[in-house]
C-alpha positions as CSV (number, residue, x, y, z in Angstrom):
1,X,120.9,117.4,103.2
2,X,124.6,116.8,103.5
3,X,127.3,119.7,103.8
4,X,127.6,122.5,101.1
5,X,131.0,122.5,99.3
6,X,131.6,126.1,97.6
7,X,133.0,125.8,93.1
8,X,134.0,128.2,90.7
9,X,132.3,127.5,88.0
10,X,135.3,127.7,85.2
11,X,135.2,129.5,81.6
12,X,133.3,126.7,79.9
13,X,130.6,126.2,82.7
14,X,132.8,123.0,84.3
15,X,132.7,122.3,88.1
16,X,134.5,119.8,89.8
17,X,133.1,117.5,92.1
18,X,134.1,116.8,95.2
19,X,136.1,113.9,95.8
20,X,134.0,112.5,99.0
21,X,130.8,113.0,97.0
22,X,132.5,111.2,93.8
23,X,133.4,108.3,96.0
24,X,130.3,107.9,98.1
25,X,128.5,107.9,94.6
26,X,130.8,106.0,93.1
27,X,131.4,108.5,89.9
28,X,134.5,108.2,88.5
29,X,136.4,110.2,85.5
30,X,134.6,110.1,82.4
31,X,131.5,108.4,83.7
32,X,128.1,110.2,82.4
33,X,125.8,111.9,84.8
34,X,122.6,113.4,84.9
35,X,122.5,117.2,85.2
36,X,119.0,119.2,85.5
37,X,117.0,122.5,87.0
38,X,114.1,122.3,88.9
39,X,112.8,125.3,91.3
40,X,115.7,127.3,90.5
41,X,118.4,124.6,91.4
42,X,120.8,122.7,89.5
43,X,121.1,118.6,90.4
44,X,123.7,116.0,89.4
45,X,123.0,112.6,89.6
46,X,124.7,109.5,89.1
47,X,122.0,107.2,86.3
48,X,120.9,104.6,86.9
49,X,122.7,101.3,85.4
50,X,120.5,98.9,82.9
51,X,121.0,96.2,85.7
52,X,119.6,98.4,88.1
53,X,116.7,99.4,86.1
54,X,116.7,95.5,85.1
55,X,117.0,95.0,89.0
56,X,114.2,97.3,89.8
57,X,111.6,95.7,87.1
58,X,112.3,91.7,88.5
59,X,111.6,93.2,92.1
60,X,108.2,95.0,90.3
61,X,107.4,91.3,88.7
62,X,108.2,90.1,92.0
63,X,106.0,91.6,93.9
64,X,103.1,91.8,91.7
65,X,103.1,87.9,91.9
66,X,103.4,87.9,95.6
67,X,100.5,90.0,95.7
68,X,98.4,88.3,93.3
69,X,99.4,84.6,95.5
70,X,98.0,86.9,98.5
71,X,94.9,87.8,97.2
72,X,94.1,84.2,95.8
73,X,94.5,83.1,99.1
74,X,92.2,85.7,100.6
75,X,89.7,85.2,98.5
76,X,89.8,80.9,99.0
77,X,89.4,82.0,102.6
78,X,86.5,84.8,102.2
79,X,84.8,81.5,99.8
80,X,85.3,79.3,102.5
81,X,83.9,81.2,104.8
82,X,81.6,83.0,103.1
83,X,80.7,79.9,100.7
84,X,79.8,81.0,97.4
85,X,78.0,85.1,96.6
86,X,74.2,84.9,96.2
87,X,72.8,85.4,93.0
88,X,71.6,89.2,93.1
């Protein structure tokens, strides 16, 4: 976990974010972020973009098909050396 800053927290519940946190996350004014509790702590996040959620489900298809080319060719391999399952 990175260095604590201190914040008042102003009248209307605003905090300001600090700039080296805004610029390693890449939040800039007026962008949206994601604000939530869990165990007794508040987090901000930065959402994800639709090409990044875009990005993350072509990577999913991706690797589902590598994995399914994988396993075809394990199981020409178990066949060939194996031949074919007896009948049970």
């Amino acid at each position: 976990m990175g260095r604590s800053k201190e914040r008042t927290v102003g009248e209307r519940g605003q905090v300001t974010l600090p700039k080296e946190l805004r610029e390693k996350l890449g939040i800039d004014g007026g962008d949206e972020v994601l604000v939530h509790e869990e165990g007794g702590k508040i987090t901000i996040e930065k959402p994800m973009s639709r090409e990044e959620i875009a990005e993350g489900y072509r990577q999913y298809a991706a690797d589902a098909e590598a994995l399914e080319a994988e396993m075809a060719g394990v199981s020409r391999e178990s066949n060939d050396h194996l031949g074919d399952s007896p009948e049970w």
